[in-house]
N, C-alpha and C positions, 0 to 999 in steps of 0.2 A: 504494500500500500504506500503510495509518496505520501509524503511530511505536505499535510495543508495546502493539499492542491488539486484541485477539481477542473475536470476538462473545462475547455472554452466552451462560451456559449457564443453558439452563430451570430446571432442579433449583438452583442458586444464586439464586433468583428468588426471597424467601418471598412468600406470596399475604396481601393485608391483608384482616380481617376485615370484611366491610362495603361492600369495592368487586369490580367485575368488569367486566370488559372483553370486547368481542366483535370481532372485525376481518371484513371484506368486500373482494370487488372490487369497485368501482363504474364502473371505467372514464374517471375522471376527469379520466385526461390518456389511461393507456394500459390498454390492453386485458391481463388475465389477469396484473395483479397488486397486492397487499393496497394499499389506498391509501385504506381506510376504517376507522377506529378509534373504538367506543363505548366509555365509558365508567358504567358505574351505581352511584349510593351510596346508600347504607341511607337512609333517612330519618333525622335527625338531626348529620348530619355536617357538620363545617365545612367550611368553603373560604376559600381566599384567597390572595390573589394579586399578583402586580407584571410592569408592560406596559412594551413599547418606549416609548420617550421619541422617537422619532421623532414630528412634527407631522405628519406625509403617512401615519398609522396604519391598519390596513387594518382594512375593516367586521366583522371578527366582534371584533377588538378593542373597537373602540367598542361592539360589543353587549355583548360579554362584561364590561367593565366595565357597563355599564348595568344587566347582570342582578346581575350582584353588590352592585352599590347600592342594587338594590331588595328585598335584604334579606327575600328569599320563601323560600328554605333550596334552594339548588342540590342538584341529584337525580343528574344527567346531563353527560356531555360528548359532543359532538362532533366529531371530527378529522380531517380529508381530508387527503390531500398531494396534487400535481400541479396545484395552482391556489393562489395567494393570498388570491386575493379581495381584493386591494389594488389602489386608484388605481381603483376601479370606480366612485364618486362613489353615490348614492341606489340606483343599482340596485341594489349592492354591499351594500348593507342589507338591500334586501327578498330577496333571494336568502338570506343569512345567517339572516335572520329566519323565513326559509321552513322552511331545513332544524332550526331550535328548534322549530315547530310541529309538524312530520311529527314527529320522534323526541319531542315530546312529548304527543301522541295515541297513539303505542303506548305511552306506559306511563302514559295516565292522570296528567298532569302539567300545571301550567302552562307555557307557552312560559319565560318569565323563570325559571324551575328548570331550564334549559338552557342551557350557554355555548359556545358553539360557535369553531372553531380551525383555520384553514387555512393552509396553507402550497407555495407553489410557486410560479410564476410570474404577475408582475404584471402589471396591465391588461387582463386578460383575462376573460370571465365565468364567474361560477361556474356549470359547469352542476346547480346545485343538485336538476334534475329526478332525476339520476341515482344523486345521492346517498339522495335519497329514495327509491329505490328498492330499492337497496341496504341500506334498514337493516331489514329483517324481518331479513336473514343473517348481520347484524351483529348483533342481541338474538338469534336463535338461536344465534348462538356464544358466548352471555357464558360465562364461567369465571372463577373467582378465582384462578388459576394459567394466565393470557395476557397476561404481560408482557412474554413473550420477543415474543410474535408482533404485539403491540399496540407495542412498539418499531420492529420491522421497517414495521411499515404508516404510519407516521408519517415518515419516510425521505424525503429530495430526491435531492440528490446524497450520500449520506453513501454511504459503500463497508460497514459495519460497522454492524449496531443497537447500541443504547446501552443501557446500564441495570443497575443496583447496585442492591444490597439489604443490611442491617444488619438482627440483632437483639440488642436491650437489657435491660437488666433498670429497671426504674423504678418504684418503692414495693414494691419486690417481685412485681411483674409482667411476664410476657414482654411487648417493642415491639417494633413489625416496621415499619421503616420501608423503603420500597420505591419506586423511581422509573426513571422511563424519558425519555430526552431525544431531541432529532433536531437537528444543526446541522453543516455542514462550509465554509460561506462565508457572503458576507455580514454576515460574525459581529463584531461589536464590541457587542455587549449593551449598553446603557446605560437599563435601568430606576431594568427587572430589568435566512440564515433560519434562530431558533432558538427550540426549544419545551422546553418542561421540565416533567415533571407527579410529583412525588412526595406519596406516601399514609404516613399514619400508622391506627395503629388505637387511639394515645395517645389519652387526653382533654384536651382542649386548649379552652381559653374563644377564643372568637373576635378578642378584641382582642389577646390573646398570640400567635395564629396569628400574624392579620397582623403582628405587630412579628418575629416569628419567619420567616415569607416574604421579608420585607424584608433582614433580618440575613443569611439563606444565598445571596440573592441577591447582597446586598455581596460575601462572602465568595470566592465562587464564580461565577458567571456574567458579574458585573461584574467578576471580574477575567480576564477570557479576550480575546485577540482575534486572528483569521489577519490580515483582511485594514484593519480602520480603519474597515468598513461598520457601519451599525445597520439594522436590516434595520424593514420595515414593520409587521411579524407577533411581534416578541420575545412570549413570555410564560412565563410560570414561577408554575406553582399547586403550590398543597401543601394536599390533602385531611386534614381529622383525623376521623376515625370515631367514635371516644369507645367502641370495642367492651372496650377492653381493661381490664382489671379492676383500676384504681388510681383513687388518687381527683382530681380534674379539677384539672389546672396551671393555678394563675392566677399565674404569674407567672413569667420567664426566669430570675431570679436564684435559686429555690429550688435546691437537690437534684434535683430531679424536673424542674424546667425546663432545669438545666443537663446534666442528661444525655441529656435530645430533643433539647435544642438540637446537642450533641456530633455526633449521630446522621444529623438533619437534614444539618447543614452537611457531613459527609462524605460522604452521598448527594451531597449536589450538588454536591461539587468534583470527585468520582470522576466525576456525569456532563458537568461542565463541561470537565473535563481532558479525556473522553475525544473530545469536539466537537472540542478543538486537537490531539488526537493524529487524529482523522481531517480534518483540515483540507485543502481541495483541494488534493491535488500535493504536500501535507506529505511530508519525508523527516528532518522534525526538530525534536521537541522541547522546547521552549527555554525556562527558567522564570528570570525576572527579577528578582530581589532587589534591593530599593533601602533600606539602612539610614541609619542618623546624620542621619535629616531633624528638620527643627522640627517638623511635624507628618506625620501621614498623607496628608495630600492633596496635601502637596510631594513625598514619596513615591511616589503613584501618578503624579502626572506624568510627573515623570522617567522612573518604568518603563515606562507607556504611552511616550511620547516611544522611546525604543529599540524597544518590540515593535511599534510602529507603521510605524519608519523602513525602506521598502520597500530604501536602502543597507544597511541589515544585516541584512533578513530575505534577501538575494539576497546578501551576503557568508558569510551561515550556510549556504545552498544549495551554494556554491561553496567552502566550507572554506576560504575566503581568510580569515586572520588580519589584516584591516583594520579593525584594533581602533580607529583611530580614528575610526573609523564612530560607535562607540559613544559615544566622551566629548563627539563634536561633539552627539548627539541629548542628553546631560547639558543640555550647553551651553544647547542651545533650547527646553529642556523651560518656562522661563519662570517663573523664581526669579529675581527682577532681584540681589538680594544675594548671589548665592552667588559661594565663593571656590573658584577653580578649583585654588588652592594647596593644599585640603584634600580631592580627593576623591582616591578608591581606585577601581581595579578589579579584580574577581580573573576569571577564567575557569574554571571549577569550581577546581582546587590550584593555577593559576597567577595568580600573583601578575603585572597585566599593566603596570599604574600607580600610582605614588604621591608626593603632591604636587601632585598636576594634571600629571603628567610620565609619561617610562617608567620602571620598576621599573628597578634596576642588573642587577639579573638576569634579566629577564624576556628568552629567545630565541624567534624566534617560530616553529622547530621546536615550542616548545611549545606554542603558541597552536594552530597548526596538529594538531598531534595531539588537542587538546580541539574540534576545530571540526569532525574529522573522526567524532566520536561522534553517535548516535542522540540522544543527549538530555543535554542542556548547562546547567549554572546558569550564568549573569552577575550576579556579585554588586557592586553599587557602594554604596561609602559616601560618604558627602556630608560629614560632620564638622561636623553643625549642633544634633544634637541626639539624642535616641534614638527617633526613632519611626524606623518600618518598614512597608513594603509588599512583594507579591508580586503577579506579573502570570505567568499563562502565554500561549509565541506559541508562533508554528511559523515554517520559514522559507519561503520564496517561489522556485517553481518556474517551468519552462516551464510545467510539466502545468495549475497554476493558471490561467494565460492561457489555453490549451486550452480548459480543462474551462468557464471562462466564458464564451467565446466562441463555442461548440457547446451552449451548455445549452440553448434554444429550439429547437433542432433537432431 
């Protein structure tokens, strides 16, 4: 069951002006269900995007950037689940490349106005014949109100579809920003199995998008992780349409920049958060604060360092208050100067450390009682300085070992 998170409701969904979406069965892994998702944008629309930083990237990745670089005005996406298409080596290419050409012949397109996105199991081939096959049913389903259903089809192991929607006010025009994600393992993003696709109907200059992709990415995806994995597939685009009736943002720092930006990055933490609240075998979770650093990136350390340490995502499972689980992953977070005299920790109102010691008061009835909650802050201060980070985990089950262990099955 995910930690406080109930599928999307259709009608919370706004539809962006300018994209539409069609879902299909294709049979990909399995017979009689959605596991094919089109995507189509107005002519004129931007795109842009940030990928796994995995080196062993799997082929629609390398196309998808490829097509993006070449700078022909993307039209269309692609989406399968139940295959990866990863570690397939050259074939892996011309399969990917197969299925840009089929769905770019039904609409009258170049191949490279095509980026194509798979997700499921590696080493294996794409049966890309089938996908092909599948997409007349997938362009006869487009609608601009199938987000709900175009989440759903995008799905591995996730128990719950994914997907948020805001709208804005910006020069004095309605923005409808709108996104849908799919990830429940594997997950430790480090671009950007997880996919992320949010639309604006904003006008947006292209070199602002991408700085703006980049920024919600930081923000949100990169800060998520269940299990320490980067999977071979990350990617995370955000569509701008330019449909909407204000005059075109060139720049993040404006007015107008700073309120898409606002809107952006709440999509994507709603659907980054909602990845770790369905994380495999999750029953909890767990949001990381790391204050009083020199800088930010000593910050994320440390956070990562705890939300990584399989000792305390299995002491959160187990509501064992072996809090010092926690100062030891401080410890080797890998700050050669830090002073262990100076950190803090709290448990959401429990005060658990201070000094690099225990609190005088801290009983671990109390610890205990915060451990045994759905969903927990660990707040630690460092006493170095005032930067800050946050990271969201979950904690670590049998069910996870399970659900990894039978996934090919």
């Amino acid at each position: 069951m995910p930690v406080n998170l109930a599928a999307p409701r259709p009608q919370d969904l706004h539809p962006v002006p300018g994209v539409k979406l069609g879902i299909a069965m294709a049979g990909v892994r399995k017979a009689n269900r959605k596991d094919l998702a089109v995507i189509t944008l107005d002519e004129g629309a931007a795109v842009a995007g940030v990928f796994t930083r995995n080196r062993f990237c799997a082929a629609p990745v390398q196309l998808a950037r490829k097509h993006l670089a070449a700078g022909v005005g993307i039209r269309a996406l692609v989406i399968n689940t139940g295959n990866a298409n990863a570690g397939t080596g050259e074939d892996g290419l011309v399969r990917a490349y197969s299925t840009c050409v089929a769905l770019a012949r039904h609409l009258d397109l170049a191949p490279e106005q095509v980026l194509p996105f798979s997700t499921g199991v590696i080493m294996e081939p794409l049966p890309n014949d089938r996908i092909e096959q599948a997409l007349p049913a997938a362009l006869a389903a487009l609608r601009e109100d199938a987000w709900a259903e175009a989440a759903e089809a995008i799905m591995t192991t996730d128990t719950v579809p994914k997907a948020a929607s805001r709208q804005v006010q910006i020069g004095g025009a309605p923005v409808t920003v709108t996104g849908i994600s799919k990830g429940a393992g594997m997950i430790r993003p480090n671009m950007a199995t997880m996919l992320g696709f949010v639309a604006t109907d904003a006008k947006v200059e292209p070199g602002v998008l991408q700085a703006l992709v980049r920024e919600a990415a930081d923000l949100s995806f990169n800060r998520i992780t269940i299990d320490g994995d980067t999977s071979t597939n990350d990617s995370f685009m955000l569509i701008a349409t330019g449909r909407a009736a204000h005059a075109a943002i060139t720049s993040l720092d404006s007015p107008e920049g700073r309120a898409l930006r606002e809107a952006v990055v709440a999509v994507a933490q709603q659907l980054a958060q909602a990845i770790v609240r369905d994380g495999e075998g999750a029953t909890k979770f767990i949001t990381v604060q790391v204050e009083g650093g020199a800088n930010e990136e000593e910050c994320r350390r440390v956070a990562y360092a705890i939300a990584h340490s399989p000792l305390v995502k299995t002491a959160f499972y187990a509501s064992d208050p072996n809090l010092g689980r926690i100062l030891a992953a401080v410890g080797y977070a890998g700050i050669d100067d830090l002073d262990q005299g100076l950190i803090d920790l709290h448990l959401d109102d429990v005060h658990v450390a201070t000094q690099g010691g225990r609190h005088p008061s801290y009983r671990e009835e109390d610890g205990q009682r915060v451990m045994k909650q759905r969903e927990i802050t660990v707040r630690v201060g460092l006493g170095r300085g005032a930067a800050s980070a946050t990271v969201w985990t979950c904690d670590l089950s049998h069910d996870y070992v399970s659900i990894n262990a039978d996934y090919r099955s």
